[in-house]
C-alpha positions in Angstrom: 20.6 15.9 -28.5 18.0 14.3 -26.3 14.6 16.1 -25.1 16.0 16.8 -21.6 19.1 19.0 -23.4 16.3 20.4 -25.4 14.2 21.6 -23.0 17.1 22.4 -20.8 17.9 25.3 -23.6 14.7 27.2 -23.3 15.6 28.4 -19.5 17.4 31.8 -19.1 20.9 31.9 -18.2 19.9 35.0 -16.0 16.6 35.8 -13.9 15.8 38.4 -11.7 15.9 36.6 -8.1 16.4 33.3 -6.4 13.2 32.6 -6.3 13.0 32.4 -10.0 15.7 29.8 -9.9 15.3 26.5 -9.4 17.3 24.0 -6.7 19.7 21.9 -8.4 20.6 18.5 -7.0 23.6 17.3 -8.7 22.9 13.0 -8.1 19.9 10.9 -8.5 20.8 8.4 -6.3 19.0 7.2 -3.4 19.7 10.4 -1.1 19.7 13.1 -3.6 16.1 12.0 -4.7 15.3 12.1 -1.3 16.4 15.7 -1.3 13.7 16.0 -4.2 11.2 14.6 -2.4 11.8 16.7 0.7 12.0 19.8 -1.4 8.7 19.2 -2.8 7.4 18.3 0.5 8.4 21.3 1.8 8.8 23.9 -1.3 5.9 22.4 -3.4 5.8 25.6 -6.0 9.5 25.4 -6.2 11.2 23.9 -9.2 13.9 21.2 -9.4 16.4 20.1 -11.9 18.0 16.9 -11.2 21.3 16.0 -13.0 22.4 12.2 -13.0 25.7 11.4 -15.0 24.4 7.3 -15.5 22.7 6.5 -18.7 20.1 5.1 -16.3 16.8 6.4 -14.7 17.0 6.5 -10.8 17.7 3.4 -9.0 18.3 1.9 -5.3 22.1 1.2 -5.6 21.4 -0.6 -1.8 20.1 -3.2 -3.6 22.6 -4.0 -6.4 24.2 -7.0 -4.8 20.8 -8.3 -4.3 20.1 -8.0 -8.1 23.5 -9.2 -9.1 22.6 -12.2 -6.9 19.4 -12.8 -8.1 17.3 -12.6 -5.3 15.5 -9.7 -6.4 13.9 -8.4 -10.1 14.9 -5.3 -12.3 11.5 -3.7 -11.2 12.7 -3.9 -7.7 16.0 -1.5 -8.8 13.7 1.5 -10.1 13.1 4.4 -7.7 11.4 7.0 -9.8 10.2 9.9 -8.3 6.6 9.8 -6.7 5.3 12.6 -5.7 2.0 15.0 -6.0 3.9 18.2 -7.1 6.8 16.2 -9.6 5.8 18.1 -12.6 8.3 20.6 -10.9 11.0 18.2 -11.1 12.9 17.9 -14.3 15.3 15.2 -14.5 18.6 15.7 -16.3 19.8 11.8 -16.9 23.3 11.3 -18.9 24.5 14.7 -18.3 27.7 15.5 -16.0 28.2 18.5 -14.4 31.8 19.6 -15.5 32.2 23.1 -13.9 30.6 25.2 -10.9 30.6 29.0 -11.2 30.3 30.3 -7.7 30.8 34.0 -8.6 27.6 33.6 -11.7 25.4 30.9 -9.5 25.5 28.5 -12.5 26.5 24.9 -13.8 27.9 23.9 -16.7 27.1 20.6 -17.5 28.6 18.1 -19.9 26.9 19.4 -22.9 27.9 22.5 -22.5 24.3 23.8 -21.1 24.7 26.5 -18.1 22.3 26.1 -15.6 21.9 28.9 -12.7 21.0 28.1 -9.4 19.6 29.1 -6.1 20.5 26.7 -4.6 22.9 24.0 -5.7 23.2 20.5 -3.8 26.1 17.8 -4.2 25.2 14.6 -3.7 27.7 13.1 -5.8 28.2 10.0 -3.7 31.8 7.7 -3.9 33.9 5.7 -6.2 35.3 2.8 -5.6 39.1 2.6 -4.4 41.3 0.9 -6.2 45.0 -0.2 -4.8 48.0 0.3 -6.3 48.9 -3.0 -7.1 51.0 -4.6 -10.2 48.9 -5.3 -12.9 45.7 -4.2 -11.0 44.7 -2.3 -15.4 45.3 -5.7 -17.0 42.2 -7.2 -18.6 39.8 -9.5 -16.1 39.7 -6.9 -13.4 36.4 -5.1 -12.2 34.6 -2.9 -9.9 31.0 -2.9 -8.0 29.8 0.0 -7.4 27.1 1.1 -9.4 24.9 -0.3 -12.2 27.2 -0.7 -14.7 29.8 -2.3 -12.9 27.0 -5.0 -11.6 25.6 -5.1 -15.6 29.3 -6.1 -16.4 29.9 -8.5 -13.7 26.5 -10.8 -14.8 27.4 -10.8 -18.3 30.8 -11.8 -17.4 29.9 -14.3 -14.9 28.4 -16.3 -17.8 32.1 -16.8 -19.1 34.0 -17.2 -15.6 35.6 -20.3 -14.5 37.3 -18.5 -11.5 36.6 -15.7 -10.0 38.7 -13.8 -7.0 37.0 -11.5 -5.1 39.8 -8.9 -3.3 37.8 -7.2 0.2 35.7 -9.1 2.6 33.2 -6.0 3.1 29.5 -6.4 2.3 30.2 -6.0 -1.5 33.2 -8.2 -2.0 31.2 -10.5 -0.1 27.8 -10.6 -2.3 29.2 -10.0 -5.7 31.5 -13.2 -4.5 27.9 -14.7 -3.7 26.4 -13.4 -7.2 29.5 -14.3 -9.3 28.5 -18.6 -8.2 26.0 -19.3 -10.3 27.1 -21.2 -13.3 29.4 -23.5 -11.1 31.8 -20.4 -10.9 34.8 -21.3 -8.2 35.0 -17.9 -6.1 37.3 -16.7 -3.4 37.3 -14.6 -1.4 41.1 -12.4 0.2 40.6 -10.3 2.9 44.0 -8.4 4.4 42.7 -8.0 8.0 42.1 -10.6 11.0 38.0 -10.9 9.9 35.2 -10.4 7.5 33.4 -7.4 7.8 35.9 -5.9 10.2 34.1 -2.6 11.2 30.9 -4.0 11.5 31.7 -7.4 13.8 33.7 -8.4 16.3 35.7 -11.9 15.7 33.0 -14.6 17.1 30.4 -13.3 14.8 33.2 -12.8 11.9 33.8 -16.5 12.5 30.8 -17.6 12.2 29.9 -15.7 9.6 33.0 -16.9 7.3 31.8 -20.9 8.0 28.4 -20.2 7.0 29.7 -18.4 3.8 32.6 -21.3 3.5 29.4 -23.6 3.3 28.0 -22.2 0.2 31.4 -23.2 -1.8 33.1 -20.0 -1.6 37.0 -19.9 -0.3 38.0 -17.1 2.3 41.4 -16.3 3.0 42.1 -14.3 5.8 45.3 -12.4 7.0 46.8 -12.1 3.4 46.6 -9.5 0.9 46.9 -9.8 -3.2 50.7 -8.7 -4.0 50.6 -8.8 -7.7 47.9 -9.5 -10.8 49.4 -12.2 -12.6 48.9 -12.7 -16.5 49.5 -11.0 -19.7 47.1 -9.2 -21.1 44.4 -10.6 -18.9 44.3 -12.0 -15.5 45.1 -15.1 -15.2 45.7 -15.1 -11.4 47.3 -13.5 -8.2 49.8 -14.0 -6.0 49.4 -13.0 -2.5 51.8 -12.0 0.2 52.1 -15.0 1.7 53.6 -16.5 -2.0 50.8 -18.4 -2.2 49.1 -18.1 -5.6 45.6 -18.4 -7.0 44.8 -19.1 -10.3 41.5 -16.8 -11.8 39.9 -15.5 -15.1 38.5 -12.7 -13.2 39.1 -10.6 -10.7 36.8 -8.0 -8.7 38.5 -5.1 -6.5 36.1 -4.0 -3.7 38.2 -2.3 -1.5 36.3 0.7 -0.1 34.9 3.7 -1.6 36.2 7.6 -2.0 33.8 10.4 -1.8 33.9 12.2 -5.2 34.9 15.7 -4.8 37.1 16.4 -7.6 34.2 18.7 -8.9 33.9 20.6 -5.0 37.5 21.1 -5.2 37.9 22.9 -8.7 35.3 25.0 -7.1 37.8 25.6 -4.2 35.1 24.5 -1.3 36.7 23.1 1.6 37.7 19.7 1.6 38.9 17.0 3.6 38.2 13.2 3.0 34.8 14.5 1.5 33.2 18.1 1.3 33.1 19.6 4.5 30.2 20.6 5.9 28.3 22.5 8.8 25.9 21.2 11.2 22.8 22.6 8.1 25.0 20.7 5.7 25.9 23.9 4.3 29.8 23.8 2.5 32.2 26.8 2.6 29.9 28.2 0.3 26.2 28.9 2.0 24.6 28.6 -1.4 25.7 25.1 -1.8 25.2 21.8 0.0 26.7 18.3 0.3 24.9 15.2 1.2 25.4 11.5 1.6 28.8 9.6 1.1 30.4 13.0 -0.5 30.4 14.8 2.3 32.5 15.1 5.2 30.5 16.1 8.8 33.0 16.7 12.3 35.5 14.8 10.5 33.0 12.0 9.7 32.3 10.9 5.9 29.8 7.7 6.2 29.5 5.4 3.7 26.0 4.2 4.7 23.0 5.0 3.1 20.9 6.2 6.1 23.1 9.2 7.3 22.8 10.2 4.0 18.7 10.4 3.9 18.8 11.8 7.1 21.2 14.8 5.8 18.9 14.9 3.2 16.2 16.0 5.4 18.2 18.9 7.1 19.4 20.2 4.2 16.2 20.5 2.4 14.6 22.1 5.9 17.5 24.5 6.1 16.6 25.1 2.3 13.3 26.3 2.8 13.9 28.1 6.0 13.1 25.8 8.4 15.9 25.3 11.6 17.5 22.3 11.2 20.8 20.4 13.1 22.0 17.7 11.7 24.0 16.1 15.2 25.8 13.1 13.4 24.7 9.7 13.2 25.1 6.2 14.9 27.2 3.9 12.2 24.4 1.2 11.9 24.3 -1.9 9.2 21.5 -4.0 9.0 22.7 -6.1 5.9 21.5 -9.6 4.3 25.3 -11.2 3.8 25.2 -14.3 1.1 21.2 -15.2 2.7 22.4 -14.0 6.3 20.9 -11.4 8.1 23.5 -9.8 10.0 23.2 -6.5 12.4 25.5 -4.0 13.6 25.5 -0.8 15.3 27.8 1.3 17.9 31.3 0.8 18.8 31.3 -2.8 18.2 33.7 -4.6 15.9 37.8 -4.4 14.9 37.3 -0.7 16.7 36.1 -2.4 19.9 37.1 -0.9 23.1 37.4 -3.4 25.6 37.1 -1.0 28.6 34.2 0.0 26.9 30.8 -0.8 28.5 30.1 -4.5 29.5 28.9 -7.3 26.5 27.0 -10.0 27.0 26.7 -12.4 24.5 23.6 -14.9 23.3 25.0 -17.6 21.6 22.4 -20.7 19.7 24.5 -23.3 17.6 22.1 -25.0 16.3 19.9 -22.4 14.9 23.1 -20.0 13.3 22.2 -17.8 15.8 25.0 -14.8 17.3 24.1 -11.7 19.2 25.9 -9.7 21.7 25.1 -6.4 23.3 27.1 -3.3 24.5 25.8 -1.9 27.8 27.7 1.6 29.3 26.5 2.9 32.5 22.9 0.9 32.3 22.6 2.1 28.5 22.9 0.2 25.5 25.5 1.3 23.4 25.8 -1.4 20.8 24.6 -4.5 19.3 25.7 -7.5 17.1 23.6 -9.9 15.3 24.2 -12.8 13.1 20.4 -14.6 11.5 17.2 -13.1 11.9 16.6 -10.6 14.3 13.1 -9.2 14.9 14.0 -6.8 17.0 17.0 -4.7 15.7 14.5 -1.7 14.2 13.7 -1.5 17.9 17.2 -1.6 19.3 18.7 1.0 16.5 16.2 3.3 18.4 17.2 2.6 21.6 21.1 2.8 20.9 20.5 6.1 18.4 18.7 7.6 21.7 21.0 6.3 24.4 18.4 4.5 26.5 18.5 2.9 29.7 18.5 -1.2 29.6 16.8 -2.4 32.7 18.5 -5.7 34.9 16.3 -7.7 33.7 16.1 -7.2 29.7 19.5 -8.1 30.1 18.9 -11.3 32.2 15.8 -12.2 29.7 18.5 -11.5 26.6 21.2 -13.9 28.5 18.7 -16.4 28.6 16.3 -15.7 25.0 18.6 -13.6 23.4 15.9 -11.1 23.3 15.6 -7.7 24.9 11.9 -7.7 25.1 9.4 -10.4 25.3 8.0 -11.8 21.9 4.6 -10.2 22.6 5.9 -6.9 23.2 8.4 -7.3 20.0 5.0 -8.3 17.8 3.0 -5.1 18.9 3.9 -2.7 16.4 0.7 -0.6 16.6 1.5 -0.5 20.3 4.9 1.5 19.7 4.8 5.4 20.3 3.9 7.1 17.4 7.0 8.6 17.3 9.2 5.8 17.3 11.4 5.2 13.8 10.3 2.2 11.8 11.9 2.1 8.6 15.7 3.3 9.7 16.7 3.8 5.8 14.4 6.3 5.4 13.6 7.7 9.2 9.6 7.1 8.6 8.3 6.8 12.0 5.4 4.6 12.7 2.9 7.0 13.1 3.9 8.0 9.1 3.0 4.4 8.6 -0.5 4.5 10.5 -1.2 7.8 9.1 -0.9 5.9 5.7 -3.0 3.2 6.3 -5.9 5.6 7.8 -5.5 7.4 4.6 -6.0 4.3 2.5 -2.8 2.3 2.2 -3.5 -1.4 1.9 0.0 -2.7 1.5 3.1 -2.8 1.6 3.8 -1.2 -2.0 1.1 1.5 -1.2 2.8 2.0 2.2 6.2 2.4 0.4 5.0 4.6 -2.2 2.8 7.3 0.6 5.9 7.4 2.9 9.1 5.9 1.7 8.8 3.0 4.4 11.4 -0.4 3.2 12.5 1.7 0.0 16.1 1.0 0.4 17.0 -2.2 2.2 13.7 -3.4 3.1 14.4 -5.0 5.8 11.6 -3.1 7.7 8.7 -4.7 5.7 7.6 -7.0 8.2 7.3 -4.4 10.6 5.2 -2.5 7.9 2.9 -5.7 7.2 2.4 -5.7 10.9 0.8 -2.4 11.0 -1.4 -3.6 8.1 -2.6 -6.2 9.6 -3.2 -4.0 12.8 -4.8 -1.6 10.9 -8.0 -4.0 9.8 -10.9 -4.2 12.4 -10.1 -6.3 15.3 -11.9 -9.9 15.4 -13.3 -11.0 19.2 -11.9 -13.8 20.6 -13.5 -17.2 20.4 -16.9 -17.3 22.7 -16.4 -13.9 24.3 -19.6 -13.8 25.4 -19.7 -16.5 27.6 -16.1 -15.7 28.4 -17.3 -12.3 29.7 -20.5 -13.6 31.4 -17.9 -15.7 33.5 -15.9 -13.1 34.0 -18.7 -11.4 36.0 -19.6 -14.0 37.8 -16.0 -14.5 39.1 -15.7 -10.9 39.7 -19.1 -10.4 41.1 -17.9 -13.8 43.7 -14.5 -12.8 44.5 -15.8 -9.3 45.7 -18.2 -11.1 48.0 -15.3 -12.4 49.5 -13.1 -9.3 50.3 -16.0 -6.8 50.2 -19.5 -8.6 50.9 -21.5 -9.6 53.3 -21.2 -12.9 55.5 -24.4 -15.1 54.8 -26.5 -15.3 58.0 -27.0 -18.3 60.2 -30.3 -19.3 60.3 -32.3 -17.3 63.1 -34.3 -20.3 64.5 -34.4 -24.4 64.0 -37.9 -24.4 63.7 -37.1 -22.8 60.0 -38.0 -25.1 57.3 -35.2 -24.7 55.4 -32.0 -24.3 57.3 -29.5 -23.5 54.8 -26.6 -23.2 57.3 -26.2 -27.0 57.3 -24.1 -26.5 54.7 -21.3 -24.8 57.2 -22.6 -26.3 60.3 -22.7 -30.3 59.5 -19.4 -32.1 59.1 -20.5 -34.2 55.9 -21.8 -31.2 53.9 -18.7 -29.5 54.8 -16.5 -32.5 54.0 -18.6 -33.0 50.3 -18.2 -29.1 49.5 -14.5 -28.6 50.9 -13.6 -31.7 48.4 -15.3 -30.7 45.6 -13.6 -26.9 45.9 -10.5 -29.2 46.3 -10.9 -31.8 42.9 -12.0 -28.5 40.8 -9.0 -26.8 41.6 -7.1 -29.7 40.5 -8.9 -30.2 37.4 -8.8 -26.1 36.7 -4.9 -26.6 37.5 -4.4 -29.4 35.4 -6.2 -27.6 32.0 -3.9 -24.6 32.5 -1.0 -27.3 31.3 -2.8 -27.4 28.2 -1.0 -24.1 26.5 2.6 -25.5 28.0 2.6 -29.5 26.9 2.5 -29.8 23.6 1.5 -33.4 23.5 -2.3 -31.9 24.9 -2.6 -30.4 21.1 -4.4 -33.4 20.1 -6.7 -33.1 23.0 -8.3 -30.2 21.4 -8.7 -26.6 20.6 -6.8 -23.9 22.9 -10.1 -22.1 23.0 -12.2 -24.8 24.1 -9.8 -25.4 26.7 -9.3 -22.3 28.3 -13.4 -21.4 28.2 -13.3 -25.0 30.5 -10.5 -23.7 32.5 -12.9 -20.4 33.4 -15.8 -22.2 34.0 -14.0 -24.6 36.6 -12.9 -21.3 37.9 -16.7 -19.9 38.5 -17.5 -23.5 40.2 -14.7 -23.2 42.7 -16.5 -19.6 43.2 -19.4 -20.9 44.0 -18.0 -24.2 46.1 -16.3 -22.0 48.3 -19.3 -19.8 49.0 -20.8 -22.5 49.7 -18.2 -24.2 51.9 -17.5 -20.9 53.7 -20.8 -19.0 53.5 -18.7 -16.1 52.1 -17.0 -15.9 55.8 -12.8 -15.1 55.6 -11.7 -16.5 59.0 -8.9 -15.7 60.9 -5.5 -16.4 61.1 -3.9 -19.3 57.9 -7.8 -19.9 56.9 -7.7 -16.1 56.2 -4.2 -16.1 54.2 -6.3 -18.8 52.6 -9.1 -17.1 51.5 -7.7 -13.7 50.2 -5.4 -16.0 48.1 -7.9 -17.8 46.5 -10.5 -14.1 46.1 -7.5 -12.3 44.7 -6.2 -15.2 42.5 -9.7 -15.6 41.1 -10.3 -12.1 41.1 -7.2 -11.3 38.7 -8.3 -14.7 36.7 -11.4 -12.6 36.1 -10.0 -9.3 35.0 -7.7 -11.2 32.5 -11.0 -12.8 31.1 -12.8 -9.6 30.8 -10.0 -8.6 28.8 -9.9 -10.9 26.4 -13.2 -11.1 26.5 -13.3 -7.4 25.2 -9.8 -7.3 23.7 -11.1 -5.7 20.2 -12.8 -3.1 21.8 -10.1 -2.2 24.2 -7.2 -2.4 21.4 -3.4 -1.7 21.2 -1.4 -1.4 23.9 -3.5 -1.5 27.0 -5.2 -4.5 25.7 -1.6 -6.0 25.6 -0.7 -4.9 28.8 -3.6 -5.5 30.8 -3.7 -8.7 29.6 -0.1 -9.9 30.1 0.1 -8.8 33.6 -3.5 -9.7 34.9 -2.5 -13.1 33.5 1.2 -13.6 35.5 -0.1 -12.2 38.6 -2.9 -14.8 38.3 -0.2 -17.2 38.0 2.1 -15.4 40.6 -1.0 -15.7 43.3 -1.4 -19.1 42.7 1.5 -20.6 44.2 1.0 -20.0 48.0 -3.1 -21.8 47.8 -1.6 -25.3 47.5 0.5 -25.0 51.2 -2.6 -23.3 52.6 -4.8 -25.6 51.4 -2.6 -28.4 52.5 -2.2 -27.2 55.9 -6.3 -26.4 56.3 -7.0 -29.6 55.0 -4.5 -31.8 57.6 -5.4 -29.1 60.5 -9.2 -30.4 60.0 -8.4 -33.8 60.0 -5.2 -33.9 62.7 -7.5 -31.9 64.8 
């Protein structure tokens, strides 16, 4: 017997109160140690017995395909418990709970053991489904659903000359994908019209079956397996169709059932899983169900983010605290055979087509397919096919039914993205509030809270708040805060790039607010400075050099939009002489004008020019001071100051035109 059944022993079969009993979690998987976590979080003085039926310490099932694939290590399949108060935790591993005793408050586990309960929580997850097909027992033929099965599959991938993979969901597609190496020939049969039915429609389903078709695997489509041929083992199947396919091995991923076999001998109520109420409470308000096992409003999800988010009502309602747990969105953000594919809402096989309105970004060349949902100006749904920095963002905004303004759609017609890049990039600008990591719910003020605190990572992140645990798809995001969180560097020369802000500040308010320069008050005066708005050739000389530095300031703005200026030099260099043309033409037009507006076009004229160069001169303060001022309204400030510079620019070249052919016509 091991130490765990040892020590499981020494506690009483009877105690005087629930609050001398510990919670039991019946699952170590990814949600029921989750429910640990939050327990401790929340109960830290309570204890916690954890029973897990796999000869195996806890592990991230999400990333079993990945591991079966290759693509990530054994380390990166461990998910121990971390956690201040887990000397409260004991963990029960091998051991199978045979029997609940609702009337007694106990378990009886698979050694015989009885273990009472305050609290008792099933998170006993699925199993995979297996058709009834002829010859589906015969040798050759395998499952994918937890460790084991993947253990099994790489040792017998070594020995495979053909493999057929039956189920075009995410696992039939990547253990096709991990069964290839070793010049393996794989296919893949799928019964409906498309691959991953409920998750995309049949553009993206196409797409995503030539990119996999590319990598050597065969799909079929349309056409189911109608037999397992071969005697004892497989040594083929023959579909529907007749058509037959010869194989060694054969791998059934079908779908999953939720496991309540040991719910029902306990008589809870049951339908496709263990039903539950809106605290994830069963029929019985001592016991809970979480995660693929149980069955909310009719809905059992086989995603592992409903699940963690179950996890977090049920251990609130645990210790007290009111908690609703509403339902959740179906959202898959998955990494299919090396693509990243997105899905969320009412998108897919399920599709209504009076449904909303979907407008589709489509780019060939890069493997690029996105679509979005939009009902009654709110975005509903989304599809995505390759990388997609901003789905984190748009599971918020479809999970909270948010508008989508006119033009995000227009700028995701013509970029496919809802926001612009620099708004996408800002992380640290995002309400605190606002969900990061979608696996686990940790909200970017978690993250932040982190880093203050002395995360500085993205292991230290995921270990403080459970950020890109599970699919960790959200680990850019979480690098992006990191990098956000380290003391902001100034720009290049922001010291002379603030000095000339001042000066064009300081010149454009002599335009629209200051005082005209005075005419001189007699000739006799030895030095007559109004000559310079008086005589016809000082007027000419100043009027054209105001003119040839506006070109000049025009033509250095190109120098962020051509490319082919790169050589020419530095960005920074540029834009400090782009400022400082800016400041002459300040000080050119004083003295062409003697800080006098006019009237009438000359007037248009002049406030164009002031407010142009006075919004020039805010965005150069800004990024001037841009690591003082920080986050968002750096961001902001900056971005707009900059396009309404750009914005006021284009009615100065028609004024100037017409004051420069009205001096010279008249």
């Amino acid at each position: 017997m091991s130490q765990a059944a040892s020590l499981a022993e020494t506690i009483p079969v009877a105690a005087t109160g629930d609050d001398d009993l510990p919670i039991v979690i019946v699952g170590n998987g990814p949600i029921g140690m989750r429910l640990a976590h939050e327990l401790l979080d929340r109960l830290p003085g309570r204890r916690v017995v954890i029973y897990g039926d796999e000869q195996h310490e806890p592990y991230n099932r999400v990333q079993l395909s990945a591991w079966l694939a290759g693509d990530v290590d054994w380390d990166s399949l461990n998910q121990p418990l971390r956690h201040d108060a887990a000397n409260r935790v004991e963990q029960r591993i091998g051991y199978r709970i045979a029997e609940i005793d609702r009337t007694a408050k106990h378990v009886v586990d698979s050694s015989g053991h009885v273990q009472p309960y305050a609290r008792l929580v099933l998170s006993t997850g699925s199993s995979p489904f297996v058709p009834n097909i002829p010859g589906i027992d015969r040798d050759g033929v395998y499952t994918f659903r937890d460790l084991d099965d993947a253990q099994r599959l790489m040792a017998r991938r070594v020995r495979s000359h053909r493999t057929v993979v039956l189920g075009g969901g995410l696992l039939g597609i990547e253990a096709a994908r991990g069964m290839q190496p070793g010049n393996t020939g794989v296919s893949v049969i799928e019964h409906a019209d498309r691959l991953l039915g409920r998750q995309l429609d049949e553009a993206a389903s196409e797409q995503l079956k030539e990119e996999i078709e590319t990598l050597g695997i065969d799909v079929v489509i349309g056409d189911g397996v109608a037999e397992v041929l071969g005697e004892p083992r497989v040594a083929g199947v023959r579909l529907r169709s007749g058509r037959e396919i010869a194989c060694d091995t054969l791998i059934v991923a079908t779908g999953i059932r939720s496991n309540i076999a040991l719910a029902r001998e306990a008589q809870l109520a049951f339908g496709r899983g263990i039903q539950v109420d809106d605290r994830m409470r069963t029929s019985d308000p001592d016991i809970y169900a979480i995660g693929e096992c149980a069955e909310h409003r009719g809905n059992v999800y086989g995603l592992v983010a409903p699940g963690l988010e179950q996890a977090g009502v049920a251990a609130a309602d645990i210790a007290g605290i009111d908690s609703h747990y509403p339902g959740s969105v179906a959202a898959s953000r998955l990494k299919v055979v090396g693509t990243q594919v997105f899905s969320m809402g009412p998108v897919g096989a399920g599709e209504d087509p009076f449904y909303g309105r979907a407008h589709v970004y489509r780019d060939e060349a890069n493997g690029i397919y996105r679509k979005i949902l939009v009902h009654r100006n709110r975005l509903v749904g989304a599809i995505g096919i390759g990388d997609w920095d901003e789905t984190v963002r748009l599971q918020t905004m479809i999970g909270e039914t948010r508008l989508i303004w006119p033009w995000q759609v227009l700028r995701f017609l013509r970029t496919g993205r809802i926001w612009s890049l620099e708004d996408t990039r800002d992380i640290a600008a995002w309400p605190a509030s606002s969900t990061v990591c979608q696996c686990t719910g940790v909200t970017r003020g978690k993250i932040s809270d982190a880093i203050a605190c002395g995360a500085c990572d993205t292991a230290s992140v995921t270990r403080a708040t459970g950020a890109g645990s599970v699919c960790g798809s959200c680990k850019p995001l979480v690098q992006d805060l990191l990098g956000s969180a380290t003391p902001a560097q100034p720009a290049p020369m922001h010291k002379a790039l603030l000095a000339s802000a001042g000066i064009a500040l300081f010149g454009a308010l002599m335009f629209l607010a200051g005082p005209n320069l005075p005419y001189a008050d007699s000739v006799q005066q030895t030095w007559r400075w109004d000559v310079l708005w008086r005589d016809g050739l000082y007027k000419q000389i100043t009027g054209f050099s105001v003119l040839g530095l506006f070109a000049v300031g025009l033509l250095l703005s190109l120098r962020k939009r051509v490319r082919r200026f790169d050589r020419l030099g530095g960005f920074d260099g540029w834009r400090m002489a782009h400022i400082a043309l800016g400041v002459l033409v300040i000080v050119g037009l004083g003295l062409h004008t003697g800080f006098r507006v006019g009237s009438g076009l000359n007037l248009m004229l002049v406030l164009s020019f002031s407010v142009m160069l006075l919004l020039g001169a805010l965005s150069t303060g800004v990024i001037a001071l841009e690591h003082r001022i920080g986050g968002a309204l750096a961001t902001r400030l900056r971005r707009q100051s900059v396009w309404l510079h750009i914005l006021l620019f284009w009615p100065v070249p028609a004024l100037l035109g017409w004051h420069v052919l009205k001096t010279y016509w008249y």
